[in-house]
DODREN-882243 format. One line per field, with one value per residue: residue in three letters; chain; x, y, z of N, C-alpha, C, O in turn. Coordinates in pm, 1 decimal. Example, Ala and Ser with C-alpha at 12.3 -4.5 7.8 and 13.67 -1.06 7.14 Angstrom:
BEGIN
rest: c(Ala, Ser)
kette: c(A, A)
n_px: c(1319.0, 1285.0)
n_py: c(-569.0, -225.0)
n_pz: c(780.0, 708.0)
ca_px: c(1230.0, 1367.0)
ca_py: c(-450.0, -106.0)
ca_pz: c(780.0, 714.0)
c_px: c(1320.0, 1290.0)
c_py: c(-330.0, 3.0)
c_pz: c(780.0, 787.0)
o_px: c(1423.6, 1340.9)
o_py: c(-331.9, 113.8)
o_pz: c(846.5, 803.9)
This chain:
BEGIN
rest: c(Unk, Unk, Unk, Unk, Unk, Unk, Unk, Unk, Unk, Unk, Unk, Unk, Unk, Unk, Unk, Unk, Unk, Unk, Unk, Unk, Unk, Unk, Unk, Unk, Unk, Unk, Unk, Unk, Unk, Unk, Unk, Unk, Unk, Unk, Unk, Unk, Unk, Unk, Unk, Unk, Unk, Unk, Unk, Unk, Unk, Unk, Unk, Unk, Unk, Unk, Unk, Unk, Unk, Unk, Unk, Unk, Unk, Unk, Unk, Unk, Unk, Unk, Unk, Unk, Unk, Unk, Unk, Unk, Unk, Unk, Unk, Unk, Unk, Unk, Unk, Unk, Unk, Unk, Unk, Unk, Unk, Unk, Unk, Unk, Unk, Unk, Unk, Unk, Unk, Unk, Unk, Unk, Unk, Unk, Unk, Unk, Unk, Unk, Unk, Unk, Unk, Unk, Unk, Unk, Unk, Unk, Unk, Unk, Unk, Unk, Unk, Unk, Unk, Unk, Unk, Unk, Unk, Unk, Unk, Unk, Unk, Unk, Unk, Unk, Unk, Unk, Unk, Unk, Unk, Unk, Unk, Unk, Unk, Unk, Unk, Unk)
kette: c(A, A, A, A, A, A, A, A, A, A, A, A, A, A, A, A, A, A, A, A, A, A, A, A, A, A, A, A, A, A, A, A, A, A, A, A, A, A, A, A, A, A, A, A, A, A, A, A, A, A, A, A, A, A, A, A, A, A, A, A, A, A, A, A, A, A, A, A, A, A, A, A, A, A, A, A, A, A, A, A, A, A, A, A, A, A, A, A, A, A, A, A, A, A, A, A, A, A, A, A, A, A, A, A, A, A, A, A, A, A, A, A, A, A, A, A, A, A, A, A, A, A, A, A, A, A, A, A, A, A, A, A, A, A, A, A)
n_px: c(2891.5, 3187.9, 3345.7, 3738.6, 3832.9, 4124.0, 4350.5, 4680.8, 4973.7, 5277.6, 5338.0, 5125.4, 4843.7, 4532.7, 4198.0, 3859.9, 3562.1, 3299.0, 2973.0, 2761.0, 2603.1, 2730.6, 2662.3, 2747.5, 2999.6, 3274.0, 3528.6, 3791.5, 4034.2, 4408.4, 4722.5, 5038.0, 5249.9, 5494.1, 5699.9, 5528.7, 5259.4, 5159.2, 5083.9, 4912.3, 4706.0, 4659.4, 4522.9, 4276.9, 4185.6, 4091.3, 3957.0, 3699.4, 3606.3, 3745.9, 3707.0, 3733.1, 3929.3, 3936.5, 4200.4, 4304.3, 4418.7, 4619.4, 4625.6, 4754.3, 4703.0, 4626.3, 4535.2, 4680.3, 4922.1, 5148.2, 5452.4, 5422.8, 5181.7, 5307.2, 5439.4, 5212.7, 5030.4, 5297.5, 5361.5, 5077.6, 5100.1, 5296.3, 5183.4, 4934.0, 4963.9, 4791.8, 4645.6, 4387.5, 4238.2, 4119.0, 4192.6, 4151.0, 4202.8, 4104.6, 4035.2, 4198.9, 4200.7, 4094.9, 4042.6, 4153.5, 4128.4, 3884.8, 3834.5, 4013.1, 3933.7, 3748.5, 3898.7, 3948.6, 3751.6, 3860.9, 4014.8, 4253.8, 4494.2, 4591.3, 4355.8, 4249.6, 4294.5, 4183.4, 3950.0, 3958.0, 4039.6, 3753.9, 3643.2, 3726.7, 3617.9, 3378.7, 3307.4, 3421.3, 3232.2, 2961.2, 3011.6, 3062.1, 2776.1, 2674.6, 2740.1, 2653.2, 2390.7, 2370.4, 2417.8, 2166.7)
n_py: c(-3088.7, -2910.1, -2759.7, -2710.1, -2446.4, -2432.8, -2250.6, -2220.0, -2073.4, -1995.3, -1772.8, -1657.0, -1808.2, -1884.9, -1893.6, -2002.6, -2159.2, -2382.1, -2391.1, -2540.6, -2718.6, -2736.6, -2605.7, -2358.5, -2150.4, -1941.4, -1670.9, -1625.6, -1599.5, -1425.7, -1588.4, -1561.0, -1803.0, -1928.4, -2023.8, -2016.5, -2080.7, -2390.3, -2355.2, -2209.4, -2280.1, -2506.8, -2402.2, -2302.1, -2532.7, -2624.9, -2429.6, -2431.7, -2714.8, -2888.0, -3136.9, -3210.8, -3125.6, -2972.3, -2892.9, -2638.5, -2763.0, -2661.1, -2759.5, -2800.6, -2631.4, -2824.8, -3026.2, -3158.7, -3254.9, -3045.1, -2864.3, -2640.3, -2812.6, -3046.9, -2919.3, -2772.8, -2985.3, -3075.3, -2910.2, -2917.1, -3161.2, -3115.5, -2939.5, -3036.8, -3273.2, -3428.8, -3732.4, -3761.9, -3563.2, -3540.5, -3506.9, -3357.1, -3274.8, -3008.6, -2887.5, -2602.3, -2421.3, -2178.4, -2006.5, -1789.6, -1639.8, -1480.5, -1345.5, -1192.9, -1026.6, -856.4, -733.2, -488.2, -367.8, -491.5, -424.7, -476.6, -626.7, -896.1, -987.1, -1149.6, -1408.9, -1525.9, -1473.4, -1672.5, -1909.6, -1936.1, -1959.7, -2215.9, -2395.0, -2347.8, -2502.6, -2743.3, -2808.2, -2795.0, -3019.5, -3192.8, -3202.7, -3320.6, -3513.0, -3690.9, -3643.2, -3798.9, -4083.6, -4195.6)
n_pz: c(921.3, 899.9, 663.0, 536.8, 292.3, 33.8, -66.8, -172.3, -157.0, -294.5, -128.6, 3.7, 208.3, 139.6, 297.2, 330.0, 468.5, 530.0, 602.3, 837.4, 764.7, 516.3, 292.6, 200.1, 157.6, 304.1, 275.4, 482.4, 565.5, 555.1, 575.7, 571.9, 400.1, 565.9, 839.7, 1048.7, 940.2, 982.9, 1228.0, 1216.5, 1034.0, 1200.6, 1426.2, 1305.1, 1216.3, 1474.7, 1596.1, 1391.6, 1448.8, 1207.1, 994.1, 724.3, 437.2, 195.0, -106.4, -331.4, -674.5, -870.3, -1150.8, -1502.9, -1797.8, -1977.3, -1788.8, -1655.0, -1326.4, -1320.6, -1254.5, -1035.4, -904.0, -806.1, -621.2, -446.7, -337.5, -241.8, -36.5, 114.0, 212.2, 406.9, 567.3, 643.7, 863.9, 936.1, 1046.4, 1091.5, 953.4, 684.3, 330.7, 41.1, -304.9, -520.2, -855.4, -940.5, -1158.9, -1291.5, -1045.7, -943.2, -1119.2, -1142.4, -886.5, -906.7, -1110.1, -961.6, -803.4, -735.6, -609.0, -388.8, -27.0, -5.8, -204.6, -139.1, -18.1, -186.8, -266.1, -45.9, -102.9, -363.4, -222.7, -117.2, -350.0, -429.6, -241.6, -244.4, -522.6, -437.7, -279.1, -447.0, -600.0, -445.1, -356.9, -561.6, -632.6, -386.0, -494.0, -741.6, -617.6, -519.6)
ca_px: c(3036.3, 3236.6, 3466.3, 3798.1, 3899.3, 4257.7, 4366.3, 4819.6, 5062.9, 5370.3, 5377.5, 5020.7, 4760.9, 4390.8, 4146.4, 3715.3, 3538.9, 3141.2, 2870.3, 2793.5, 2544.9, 2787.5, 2560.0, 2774.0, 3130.0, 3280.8, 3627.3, 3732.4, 4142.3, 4502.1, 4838.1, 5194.1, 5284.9, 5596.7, 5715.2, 5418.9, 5163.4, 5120.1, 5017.8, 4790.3, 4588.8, 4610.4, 4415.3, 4180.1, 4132.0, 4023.5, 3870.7, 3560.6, 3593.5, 3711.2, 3785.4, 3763.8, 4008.8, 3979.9, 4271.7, 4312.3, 4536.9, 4655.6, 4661.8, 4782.2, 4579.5, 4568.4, 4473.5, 4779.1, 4989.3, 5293.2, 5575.9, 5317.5, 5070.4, 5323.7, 5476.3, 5121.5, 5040.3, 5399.3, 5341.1, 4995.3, 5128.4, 5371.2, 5115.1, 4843.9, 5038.7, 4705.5, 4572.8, 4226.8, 4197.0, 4088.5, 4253.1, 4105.4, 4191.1, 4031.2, 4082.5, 4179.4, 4275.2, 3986.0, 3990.7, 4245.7, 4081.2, 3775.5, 3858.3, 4106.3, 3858.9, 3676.6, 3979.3, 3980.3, 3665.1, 3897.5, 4023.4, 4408.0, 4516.5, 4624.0, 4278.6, 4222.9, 4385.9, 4074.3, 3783.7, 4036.4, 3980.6, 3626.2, 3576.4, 3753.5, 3552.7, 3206.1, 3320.8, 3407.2, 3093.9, 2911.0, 3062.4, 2994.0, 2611.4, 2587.8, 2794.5, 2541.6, 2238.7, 2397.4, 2382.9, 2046.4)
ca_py: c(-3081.7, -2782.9, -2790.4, -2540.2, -2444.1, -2388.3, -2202.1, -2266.6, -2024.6, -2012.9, -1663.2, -1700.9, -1928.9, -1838.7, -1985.4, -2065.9, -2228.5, -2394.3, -2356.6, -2669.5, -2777.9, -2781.5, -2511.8, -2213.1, -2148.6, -1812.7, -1676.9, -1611.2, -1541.3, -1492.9, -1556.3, -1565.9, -1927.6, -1890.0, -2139.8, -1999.7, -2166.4, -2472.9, -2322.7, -2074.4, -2373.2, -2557.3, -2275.2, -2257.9, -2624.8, -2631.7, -2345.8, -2498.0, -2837.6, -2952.2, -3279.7, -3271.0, -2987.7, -2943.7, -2787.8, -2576.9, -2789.7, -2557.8, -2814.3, -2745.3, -2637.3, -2958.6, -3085.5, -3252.7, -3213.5, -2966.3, -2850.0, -2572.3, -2883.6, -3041.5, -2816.0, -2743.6, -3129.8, -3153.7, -2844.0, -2949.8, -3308.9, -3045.7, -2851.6, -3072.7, -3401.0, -3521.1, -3830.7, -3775.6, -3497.0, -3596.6, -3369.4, -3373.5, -3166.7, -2971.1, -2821.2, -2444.8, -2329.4, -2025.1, -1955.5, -1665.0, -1555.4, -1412.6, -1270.6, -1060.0, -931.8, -782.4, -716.1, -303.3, -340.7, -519.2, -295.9, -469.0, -696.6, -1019.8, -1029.0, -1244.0, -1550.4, -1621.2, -1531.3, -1749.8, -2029.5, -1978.0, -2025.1, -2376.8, -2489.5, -2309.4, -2597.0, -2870.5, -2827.0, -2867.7, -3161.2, -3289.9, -3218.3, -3357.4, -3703.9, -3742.1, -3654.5, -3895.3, -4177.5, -4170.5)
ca_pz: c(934.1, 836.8, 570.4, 539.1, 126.2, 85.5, -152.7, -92.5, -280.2, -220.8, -44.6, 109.8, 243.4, 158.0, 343.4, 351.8, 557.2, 470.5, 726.8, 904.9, 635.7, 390.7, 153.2, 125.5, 168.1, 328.9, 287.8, 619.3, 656.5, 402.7, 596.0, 529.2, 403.1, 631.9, 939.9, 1122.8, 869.1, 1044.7, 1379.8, 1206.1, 1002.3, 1353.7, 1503.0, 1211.7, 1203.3, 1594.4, 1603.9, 1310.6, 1475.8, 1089.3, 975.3, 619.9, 394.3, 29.1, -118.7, -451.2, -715.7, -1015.8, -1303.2, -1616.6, -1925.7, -2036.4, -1691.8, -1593.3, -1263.5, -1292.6, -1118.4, -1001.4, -848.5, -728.0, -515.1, -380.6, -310.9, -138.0, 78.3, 213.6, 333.1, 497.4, 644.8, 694.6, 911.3, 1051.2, 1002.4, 1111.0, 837.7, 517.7, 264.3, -115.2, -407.4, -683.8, -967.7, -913.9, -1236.8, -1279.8, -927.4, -893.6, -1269.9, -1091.4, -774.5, -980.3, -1152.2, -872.4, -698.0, -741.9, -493.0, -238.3, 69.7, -11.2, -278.1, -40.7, 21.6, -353.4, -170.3, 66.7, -209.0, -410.3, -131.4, -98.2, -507.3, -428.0, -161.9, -318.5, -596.1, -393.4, -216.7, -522.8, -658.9, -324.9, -358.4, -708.7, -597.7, -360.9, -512.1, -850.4, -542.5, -443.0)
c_px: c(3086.2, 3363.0, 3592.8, 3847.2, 4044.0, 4314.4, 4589.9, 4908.7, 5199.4, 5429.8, 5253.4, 4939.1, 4605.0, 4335.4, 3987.0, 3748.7, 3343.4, 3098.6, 2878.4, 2682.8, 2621.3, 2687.5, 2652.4, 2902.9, 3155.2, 3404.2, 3635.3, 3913.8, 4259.8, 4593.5, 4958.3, 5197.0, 5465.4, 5553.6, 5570.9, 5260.0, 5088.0, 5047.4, 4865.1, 4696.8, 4564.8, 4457.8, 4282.5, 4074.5, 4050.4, 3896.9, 3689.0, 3546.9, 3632.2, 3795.5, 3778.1, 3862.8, 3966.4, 4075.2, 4293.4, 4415.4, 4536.9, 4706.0, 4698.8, 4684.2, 4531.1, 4527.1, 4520.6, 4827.6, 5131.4, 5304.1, 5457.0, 5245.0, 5121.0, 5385.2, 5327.8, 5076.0, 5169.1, 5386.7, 5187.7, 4998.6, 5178.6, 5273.9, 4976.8, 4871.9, 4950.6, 4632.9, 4395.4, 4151.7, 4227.2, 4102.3, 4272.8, 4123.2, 4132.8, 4046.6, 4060.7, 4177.3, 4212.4, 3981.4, 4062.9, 4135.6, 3970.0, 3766.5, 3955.2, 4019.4, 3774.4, 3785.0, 3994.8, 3911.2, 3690.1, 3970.0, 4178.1, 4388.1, 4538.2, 4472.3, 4167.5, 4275.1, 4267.5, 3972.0, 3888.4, 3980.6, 3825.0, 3573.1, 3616.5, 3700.4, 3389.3, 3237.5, 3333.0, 3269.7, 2982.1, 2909.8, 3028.8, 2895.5, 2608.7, 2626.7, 2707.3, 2442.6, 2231.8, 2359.1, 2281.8, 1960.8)
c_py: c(-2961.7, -2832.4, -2688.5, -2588.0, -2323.8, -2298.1, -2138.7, -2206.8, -2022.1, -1878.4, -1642.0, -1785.6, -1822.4, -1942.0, -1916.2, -2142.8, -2235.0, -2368.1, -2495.4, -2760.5, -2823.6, -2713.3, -2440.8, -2235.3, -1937.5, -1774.7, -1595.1, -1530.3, -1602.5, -1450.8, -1602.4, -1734.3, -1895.9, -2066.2, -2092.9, -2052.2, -2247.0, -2470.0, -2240.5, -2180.1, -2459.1, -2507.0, -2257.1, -2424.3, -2666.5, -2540.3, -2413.7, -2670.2, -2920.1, -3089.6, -3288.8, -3081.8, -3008.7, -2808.2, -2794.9, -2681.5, -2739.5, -2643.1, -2774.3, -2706.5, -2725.3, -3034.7, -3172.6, -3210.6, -3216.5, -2916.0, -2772.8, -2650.6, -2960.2, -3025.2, -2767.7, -2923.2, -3158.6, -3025.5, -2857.2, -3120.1, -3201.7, -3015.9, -2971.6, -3239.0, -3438.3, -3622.5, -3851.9, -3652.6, -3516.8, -3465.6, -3406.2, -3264.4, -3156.7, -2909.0, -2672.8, -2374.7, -2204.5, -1978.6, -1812.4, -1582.6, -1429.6, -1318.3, -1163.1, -962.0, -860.7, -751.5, -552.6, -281.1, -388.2, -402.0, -326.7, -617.2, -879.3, -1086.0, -1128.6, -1378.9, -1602.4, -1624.3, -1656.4, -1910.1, -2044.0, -2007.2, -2142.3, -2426.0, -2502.2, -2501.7, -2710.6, -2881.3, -2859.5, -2963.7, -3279.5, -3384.6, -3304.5, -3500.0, -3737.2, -3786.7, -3764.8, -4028.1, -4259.4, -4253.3)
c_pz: c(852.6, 759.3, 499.6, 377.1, 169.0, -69.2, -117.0, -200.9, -187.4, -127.3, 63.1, 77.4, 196.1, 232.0, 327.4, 410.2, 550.9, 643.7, 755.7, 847.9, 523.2, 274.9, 116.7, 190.1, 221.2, 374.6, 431.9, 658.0, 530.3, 524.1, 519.1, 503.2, 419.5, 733.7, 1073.5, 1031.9, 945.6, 1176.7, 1284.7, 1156.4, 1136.5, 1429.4, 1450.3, 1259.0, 1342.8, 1596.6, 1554.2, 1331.1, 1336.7, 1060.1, 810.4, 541.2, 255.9, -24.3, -270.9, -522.0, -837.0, -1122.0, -1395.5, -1733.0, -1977.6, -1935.8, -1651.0, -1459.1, -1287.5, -1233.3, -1015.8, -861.3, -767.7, -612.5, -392.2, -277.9, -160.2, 20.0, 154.0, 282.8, 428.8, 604.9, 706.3, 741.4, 986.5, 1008.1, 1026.3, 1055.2, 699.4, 440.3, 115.3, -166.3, -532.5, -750.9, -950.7, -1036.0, -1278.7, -1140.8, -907.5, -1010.0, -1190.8, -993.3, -838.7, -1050.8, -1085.1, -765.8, -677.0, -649.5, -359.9, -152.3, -12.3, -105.5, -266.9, 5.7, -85.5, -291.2, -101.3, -49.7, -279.2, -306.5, -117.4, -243.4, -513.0, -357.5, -188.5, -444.9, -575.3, -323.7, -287.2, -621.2, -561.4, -337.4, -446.5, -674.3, -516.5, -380.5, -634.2, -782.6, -500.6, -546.6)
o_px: c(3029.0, 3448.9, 3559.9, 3882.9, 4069.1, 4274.4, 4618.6, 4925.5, 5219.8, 5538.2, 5272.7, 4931.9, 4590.8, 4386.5, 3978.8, 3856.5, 3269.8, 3157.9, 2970.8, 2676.6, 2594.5, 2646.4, 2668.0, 2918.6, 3085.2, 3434.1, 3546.7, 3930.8, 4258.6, 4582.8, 4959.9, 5142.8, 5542.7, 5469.4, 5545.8, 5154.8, 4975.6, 4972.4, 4745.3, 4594.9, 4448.8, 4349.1, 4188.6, 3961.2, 3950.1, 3777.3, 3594.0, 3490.4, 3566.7, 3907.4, 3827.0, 3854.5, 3987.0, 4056.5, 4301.2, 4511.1, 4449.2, 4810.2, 4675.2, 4580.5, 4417.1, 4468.8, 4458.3, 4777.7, 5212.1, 5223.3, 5405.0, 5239.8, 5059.9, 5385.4, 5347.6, 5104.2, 5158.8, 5400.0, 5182.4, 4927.8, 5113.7, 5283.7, 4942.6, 4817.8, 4980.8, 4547.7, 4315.0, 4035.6, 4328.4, 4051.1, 4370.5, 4083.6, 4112.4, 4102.2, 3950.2, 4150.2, 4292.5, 3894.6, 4000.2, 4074.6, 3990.2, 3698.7, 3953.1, 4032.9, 3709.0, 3753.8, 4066.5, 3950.2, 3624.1, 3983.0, 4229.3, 4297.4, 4511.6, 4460.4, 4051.2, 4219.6, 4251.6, 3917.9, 3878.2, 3893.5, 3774.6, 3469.6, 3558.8, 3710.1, 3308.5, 3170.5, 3284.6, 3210.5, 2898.3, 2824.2, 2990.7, 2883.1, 2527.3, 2547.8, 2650.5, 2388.3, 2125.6, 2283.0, 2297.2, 1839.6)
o_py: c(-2922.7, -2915.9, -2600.4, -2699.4, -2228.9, -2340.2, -2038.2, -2260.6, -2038.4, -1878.6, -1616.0, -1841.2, -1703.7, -2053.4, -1794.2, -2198.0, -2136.9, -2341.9, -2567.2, -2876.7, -2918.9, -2778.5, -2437.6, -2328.0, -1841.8, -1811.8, -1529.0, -1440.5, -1702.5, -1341.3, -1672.6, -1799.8, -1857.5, -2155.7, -2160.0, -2048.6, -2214.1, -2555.9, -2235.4, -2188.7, -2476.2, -2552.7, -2211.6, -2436.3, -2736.7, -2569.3, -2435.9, -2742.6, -3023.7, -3127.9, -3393.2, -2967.7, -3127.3, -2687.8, -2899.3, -2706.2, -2775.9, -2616.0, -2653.6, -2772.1, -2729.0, -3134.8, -3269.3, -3099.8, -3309.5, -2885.9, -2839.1, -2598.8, -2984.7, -3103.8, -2736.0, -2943.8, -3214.8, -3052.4, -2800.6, -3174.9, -3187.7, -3062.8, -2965.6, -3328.2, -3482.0, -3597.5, -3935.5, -3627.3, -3510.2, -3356.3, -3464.5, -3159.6, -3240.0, -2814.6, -2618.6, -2255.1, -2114.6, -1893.0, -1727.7, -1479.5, -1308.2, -1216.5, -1046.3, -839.7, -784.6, -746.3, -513.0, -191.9, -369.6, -291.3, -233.9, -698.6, -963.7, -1199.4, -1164.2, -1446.6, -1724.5, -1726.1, -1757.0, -1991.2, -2155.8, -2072.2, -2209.2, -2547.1, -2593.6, -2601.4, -2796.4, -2989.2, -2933.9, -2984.2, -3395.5, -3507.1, -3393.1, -3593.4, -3838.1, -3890.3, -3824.8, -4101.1, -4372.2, -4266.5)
o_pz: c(750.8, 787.6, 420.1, 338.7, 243.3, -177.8, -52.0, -310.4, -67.1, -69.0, 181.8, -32.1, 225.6, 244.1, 313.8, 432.3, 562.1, 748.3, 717.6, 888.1, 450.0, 179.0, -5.3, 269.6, 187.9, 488.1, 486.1, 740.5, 458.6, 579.4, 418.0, 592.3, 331.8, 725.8, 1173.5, 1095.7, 983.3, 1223.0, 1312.8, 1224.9, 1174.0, 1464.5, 1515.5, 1305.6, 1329.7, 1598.2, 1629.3, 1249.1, 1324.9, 1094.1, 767.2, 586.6, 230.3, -7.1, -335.6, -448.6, -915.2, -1181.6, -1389.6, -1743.5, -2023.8, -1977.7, -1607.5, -1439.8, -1285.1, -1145.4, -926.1, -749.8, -663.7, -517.7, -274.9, -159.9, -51.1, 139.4, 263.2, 367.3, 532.4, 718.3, 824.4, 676.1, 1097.5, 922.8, 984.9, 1087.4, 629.7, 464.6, 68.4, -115.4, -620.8, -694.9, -946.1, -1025.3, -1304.1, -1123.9, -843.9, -981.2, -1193.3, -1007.5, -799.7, -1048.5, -1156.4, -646.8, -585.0, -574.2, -257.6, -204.6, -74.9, -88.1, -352.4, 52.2, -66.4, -377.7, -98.8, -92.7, -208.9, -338.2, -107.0, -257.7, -598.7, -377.7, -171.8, -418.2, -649.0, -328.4, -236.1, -707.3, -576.9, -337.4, -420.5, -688.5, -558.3, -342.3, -650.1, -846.1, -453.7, -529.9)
């Protein structure tokens, strides 16, 4: 099953999207979080057949949810009104940190938003693994 990482600001959307193993994660596309949003994750979400989402939530330092989290929280009920997608969040708060720092080697700056999404889904993916393999 493929799994899309969201990465939800309030000017754009990043997005990943895992392989169909669920190993690796691969940022894939950053639009406008505008009234065209909802069609564009539509499109995304058909497209990779996906049923499950994990989306970025920007906790606080101390690892609470503020205004920040939830504003993010209330705009992916917005965006994501389907009941037969399961939509879990994880802790973003290093995720922008990194991609910034390699951002001089991107072509355009907007394009920190999807690695951004793919360092949240690389993470949910291995929290995944490890809940599994803890199972076993």
């Amino acid at each position: 099953m493929r799994i899309l990482g969201l990465d939800i600001g309030s000017k754009r959307i990043g997005v990943a999207v895992s392989d169909d193993k669920e190993m690796m994660s691969v940022p894939i596309e950053v639009f406008n979080n505008d009234e065209k949003a909802n069609k564009n994750l539509k499109r995304l979400i058909k497209k990779y057949n996906i049923k499950k989402i994990a989306v970025g939530l920007p906790y606080t330092l101390k690892g609470e949810i503020g205004p920040q989290a939830k504003e993010v929280i209330t705009a992916a009920k917005d965006l994501l009104n389907d009941p037969d997608i399961e939509v879990e969040y994880i802790d973003e708060r290093y995720t922008t940190k990194i991609p910034l720092k390699i951002s001089n080697r991107l072509p355009a700056k907007k394009e920190i938003d999807k690695y951004s999404a793919s360092m949240i889904l690389s993470d949910y993916l291995m929290m995944r693994k490890k809940k599994i393999e803890d199972n076993k």
